[in-house]
N, C-alpha and C positions, 0 to 999 in steps of 0.2 A: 714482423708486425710493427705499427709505428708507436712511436713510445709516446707510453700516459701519459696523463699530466698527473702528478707525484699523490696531491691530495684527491681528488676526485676521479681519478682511475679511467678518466677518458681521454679515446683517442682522439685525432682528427676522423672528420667526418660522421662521428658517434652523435653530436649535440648539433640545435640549428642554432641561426642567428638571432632567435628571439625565445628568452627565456624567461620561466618564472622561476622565481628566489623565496620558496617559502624557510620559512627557519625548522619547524617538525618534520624529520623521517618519514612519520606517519601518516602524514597529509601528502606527501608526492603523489601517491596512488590515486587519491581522489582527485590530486589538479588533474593528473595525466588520465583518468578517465571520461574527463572530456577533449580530448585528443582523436585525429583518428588513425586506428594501427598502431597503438601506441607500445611500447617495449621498455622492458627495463635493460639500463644499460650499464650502468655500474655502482656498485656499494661500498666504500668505504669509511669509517670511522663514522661522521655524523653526516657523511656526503651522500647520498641516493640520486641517483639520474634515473629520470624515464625521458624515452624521444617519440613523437610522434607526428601529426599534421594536423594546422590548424587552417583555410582556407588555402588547400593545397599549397601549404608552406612547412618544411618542416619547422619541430618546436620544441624545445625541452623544458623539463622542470628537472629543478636541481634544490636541494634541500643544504641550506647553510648551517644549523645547528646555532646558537646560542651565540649573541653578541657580535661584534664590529672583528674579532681577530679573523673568528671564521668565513665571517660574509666575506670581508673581504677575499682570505685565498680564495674560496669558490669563486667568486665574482674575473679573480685577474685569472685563473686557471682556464676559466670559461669565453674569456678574451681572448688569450692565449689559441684558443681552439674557435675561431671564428668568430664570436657573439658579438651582437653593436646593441641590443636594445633586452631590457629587463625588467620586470612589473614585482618587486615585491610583495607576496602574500604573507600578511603577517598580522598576530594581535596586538592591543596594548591596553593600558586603564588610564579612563580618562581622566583628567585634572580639574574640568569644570564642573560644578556641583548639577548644574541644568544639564548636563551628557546622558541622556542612559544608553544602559548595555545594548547592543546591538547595531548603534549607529555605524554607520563608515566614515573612518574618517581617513583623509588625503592629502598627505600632508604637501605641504606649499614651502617649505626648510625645516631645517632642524637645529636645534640647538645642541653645542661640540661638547655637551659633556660624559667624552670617553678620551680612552687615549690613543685608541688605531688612527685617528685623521692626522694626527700631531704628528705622522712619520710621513704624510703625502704632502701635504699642505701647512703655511702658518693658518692661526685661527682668525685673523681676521681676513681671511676667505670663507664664504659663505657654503654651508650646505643645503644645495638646493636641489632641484629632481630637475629632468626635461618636462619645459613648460607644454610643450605641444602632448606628450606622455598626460601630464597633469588635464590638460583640458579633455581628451579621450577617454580616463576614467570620470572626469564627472559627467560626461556627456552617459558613459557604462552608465553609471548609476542611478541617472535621471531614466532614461531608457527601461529602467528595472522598477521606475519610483524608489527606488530605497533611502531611508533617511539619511545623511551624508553631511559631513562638514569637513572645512577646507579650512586647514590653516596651519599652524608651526606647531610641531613638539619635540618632547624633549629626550635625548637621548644618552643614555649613561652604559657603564661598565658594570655595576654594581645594583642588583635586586633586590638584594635586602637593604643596601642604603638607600634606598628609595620607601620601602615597604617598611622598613625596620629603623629608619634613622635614630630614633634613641638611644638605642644599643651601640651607637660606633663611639669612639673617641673623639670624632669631629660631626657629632650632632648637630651644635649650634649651626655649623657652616651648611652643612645637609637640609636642616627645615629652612632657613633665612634663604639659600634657594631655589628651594621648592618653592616658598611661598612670594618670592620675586618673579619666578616662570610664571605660576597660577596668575599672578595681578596683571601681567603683560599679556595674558589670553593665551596660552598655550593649551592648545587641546587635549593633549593625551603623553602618556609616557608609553619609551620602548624600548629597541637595546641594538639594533641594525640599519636604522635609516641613513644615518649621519655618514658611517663607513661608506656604505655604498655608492652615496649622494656623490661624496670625496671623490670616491676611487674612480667613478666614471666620470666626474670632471676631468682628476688629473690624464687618465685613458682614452679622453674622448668620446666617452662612447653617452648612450640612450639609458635612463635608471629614473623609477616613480615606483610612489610605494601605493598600496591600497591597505588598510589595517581595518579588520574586525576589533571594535570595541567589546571586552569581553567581560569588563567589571570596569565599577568607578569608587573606587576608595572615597574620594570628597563627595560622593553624592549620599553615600550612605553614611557618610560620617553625618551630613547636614540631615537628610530624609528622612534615614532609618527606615528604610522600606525594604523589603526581601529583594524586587526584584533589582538587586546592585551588581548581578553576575548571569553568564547565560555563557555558552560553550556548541557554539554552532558555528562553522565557517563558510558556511556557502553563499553568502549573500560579497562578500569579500572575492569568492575565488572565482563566481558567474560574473560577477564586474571586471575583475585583472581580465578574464577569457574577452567577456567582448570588447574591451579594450585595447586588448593586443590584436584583433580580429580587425578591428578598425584603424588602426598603425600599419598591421601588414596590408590593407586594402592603401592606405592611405600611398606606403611606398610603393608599391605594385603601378601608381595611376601616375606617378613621379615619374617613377622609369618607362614608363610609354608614354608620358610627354617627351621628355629627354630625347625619345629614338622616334618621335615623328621628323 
């Protein structure tokens, strides 16, 4: 039999070349339900593979679990076994007080505060998604009408220094910025974009995120309206789908220019 790849427990020929990267276990099932013939193919630690076909192409989703250490192994293990192109499914809360929950947002870079990119890249290398990726989820999304905004957020190592900052010993440095992100327009906070963004520059390969807005701390801070949270992912996972539905068409029509 051919040998795993160590953290995600997949062989060759197990995964295809276009993947989704949600960060929840929980949610594979439901990307890979819009798949067709879809299969689960391996479980490990925080890692879940299902494979399947999306416009008779196969497809996998692969679940990264929590932060930039893991996105990344999934991500290089998932290269390692073929993969050139990836659409992050993922949440986050947004930073603008005018955001409410449910919007999409898409991100256009991300801001390096973690420390997984610090081992691929220096930091004045940018992280940013494939722009052609980027324009195909907003096109998804317009296509759906769904509310949607495009633009840079922010990404960290730490949750509750985000959520909790008064609590750390380096508070002042934590709110001063936070509240320097928020002035410059930063959309929304996360905790996987940044690594990914990285690790497919430094690899080469194809990586765009699509993010369910799923709370907005600054809007309820300012509002005080109930509706500042909401826990629904599908408006997120039907955008990444037909996004990557329009990527694989879009290659598909390359390589029969190519061979005329």
């Amino acid at each position: 039999m051919s040998e795993r790849q160590f953290h995600i427990h997949c062989a060759p020929g197990e995964v295809g070349e276009y993947v989704f990267l949600p960060g929840d276990p929980g949610r594979v099932k439901q990307i890979a339900s819009y798949f067709e013939n879809s299969a689960k193919v391996a479980q490990n630690r925080e890692f879940t593979t299902y494979s399947g076909f999306l416009a008779d192409t196969k497809v996998s989703v692969t679940s990264t679990g929590i932060g930039g250490p893991s996105a990344s192994i999934a991500m290089e293990e998932l290269i390692a076994l073929g993969a050139h192109t990836f659409i992050r499914i993922g949440t986050c809360g947004g930073m603008q007080p005018s955001l409410e929950p449910g919007r999409l947002i898409i991100p256009t870079g991300a801001i390096r505060m973690e420390g997984t990119t610090k081992e691929y890249l220096p930091l004045a290398f940018p992280a940013v998604p494939d722009f052609t990726l980027v324009q195909m989820l907003v096109q998804a999304a317009k296509s759906f009408t769904y509310p949607y905004s495009a633009g840079v957020v922010h990404c960290k190592d730490s949750f509750y220094g985000q959520h909790s900052p008064e609590t750390m010993p380096i508070a002042q440095t934590l709110q001063q910025n936070w509240c320097a992100w928020k002035a410059a327009g930063a959309l929304a906070s996360e905790m996987e974009s940044a690594a990914l963004f990285i690790v497919a520059s430094a690899r080469r390969v194809r990586c765009a995120t699509i993010l369910q807005m799923l709370w907005n701390q600054e809007r309820q801070k300012v509002i005080r309206d109930s509706a500042h949270a909401l826990d629904d992912m599908t408006h997120a996972i039907k955008t990444a789908i037909r996004a990557m539905e329009y990527c694989i068409k879009n290659d598909k029509d390359q390589q029969n220019t190519k061979s005329i």
